[in-house]
C-alpha positions, 0 to 999 in steps of 0.5 A: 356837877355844881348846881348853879345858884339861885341867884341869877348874878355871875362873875364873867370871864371873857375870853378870846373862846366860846365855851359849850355845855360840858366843853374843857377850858384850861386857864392860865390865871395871872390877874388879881381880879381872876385869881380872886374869882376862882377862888372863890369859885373852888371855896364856895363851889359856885360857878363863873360865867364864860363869854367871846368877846367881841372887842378888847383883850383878854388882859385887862388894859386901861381905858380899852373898851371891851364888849362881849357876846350877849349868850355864854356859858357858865363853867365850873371848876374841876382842877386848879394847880397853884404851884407857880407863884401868883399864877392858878392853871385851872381845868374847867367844865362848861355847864349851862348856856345863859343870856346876859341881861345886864353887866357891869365892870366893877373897880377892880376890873372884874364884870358882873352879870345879871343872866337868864339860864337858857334851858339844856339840850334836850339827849336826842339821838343823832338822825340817821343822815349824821351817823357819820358825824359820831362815827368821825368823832370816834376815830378823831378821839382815837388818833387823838389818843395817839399824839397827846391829851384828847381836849374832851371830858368823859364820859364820851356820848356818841348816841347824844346829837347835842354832845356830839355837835357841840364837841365838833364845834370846839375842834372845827377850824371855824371863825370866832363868830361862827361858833359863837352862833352854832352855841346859841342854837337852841336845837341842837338836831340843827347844830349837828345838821350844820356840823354835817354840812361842813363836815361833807364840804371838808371831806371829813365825812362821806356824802351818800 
């Protein structure tokens, strides 16, 4: 994994998306400002920081305001195929959550940050009650496999409470907003409790 910087200055790459902590982004990189950063990340391998935007697009438009969420997550790159002309489709991992202090929006539309790390999950073992969660979450990856590429990295941690609520979080069919929330939750034996929750609404997982 890239160690992240001392410094506490990152690019930002805000998205339509929340990224989570060992998460998979694919990009579809075509603007000059983004081009320019992920080479830079891949040449100097240091990470970009991911976060949702709230208002604007992802497309840079003249005199658009744009705001983003105050907590990301920062990502490295794993991937990069440049075989189109001008366009990089890159494979990207998330890394470590971070609170943005301050940004700025430089000339050529690129935002830099000044960011506080939030400290990883801590590996914890799902409770007992949400055992089911992991259990559902295997038999997803298995159909998964079935039909196509599974949008989940390796190495599958099925006894890590924190992995396993975070990896539902990226598939749920949740508002924008609400993943945005259930990443910033410091405790994550409280983001699995949540997933479980809707789970049992939806049927997914069996209530005892």
């Amino acid at each position: 994994m890239t160690a992240v910087p001392e410094s506490t200055r990152l690019a930002l790459f805000p998205l339509q998306s929340v990224l989570f902590p060992d998460g998979l982004l694919g990009l579809k990189v075509f603007e000059a400002r983004y081009l320019d950063l992920i080479s830079t990340c891949v040449r100097d391998r240091v990470p970009f920081g991911v976060v949702a935007l709230r208002q604007g697009q992802e497309v840079r438009r003249p005199g658009e305001r744009v705001e983003f969420e105050a907590v990301g997550c920062s990502a490295e790159v794993i991937e990069i195929d440049g075989a189109q002309p001008g366009i990089l489709h890159a494979r990207c991992r998330g890394v470590q959550r971070f609170n943005v202090r301050s940004s700025e929006q430089q000339p050529g539309g690129l935002w830099v940050a000044e960011v506080e790390w939030i400290e990883p999950d801590e590996a914890a073992l799902p409770a007992e009650e949400h055992l089911a969660c992991a259990q559902a979450l295997a038999a997803l990856i298995r159909t998964m496999r079935t039909k196509g590429p599974v949008p989940f990295l390796e190495p599958y941690r099925f006894e890590d409470a924190g992995w396993i609520a975070n990896r539902w979080c990226e598939v749920l069919p949740i508002p924008l907003a609400a993943r945005q929330k259930l990443m910033e939750l410091p405790d994550p034996q409280v983001r699995l409790k949540l997933v479980d929750q809707f789970l049992k609404q939806k049927g997914i997982v069996q209530a005892p």
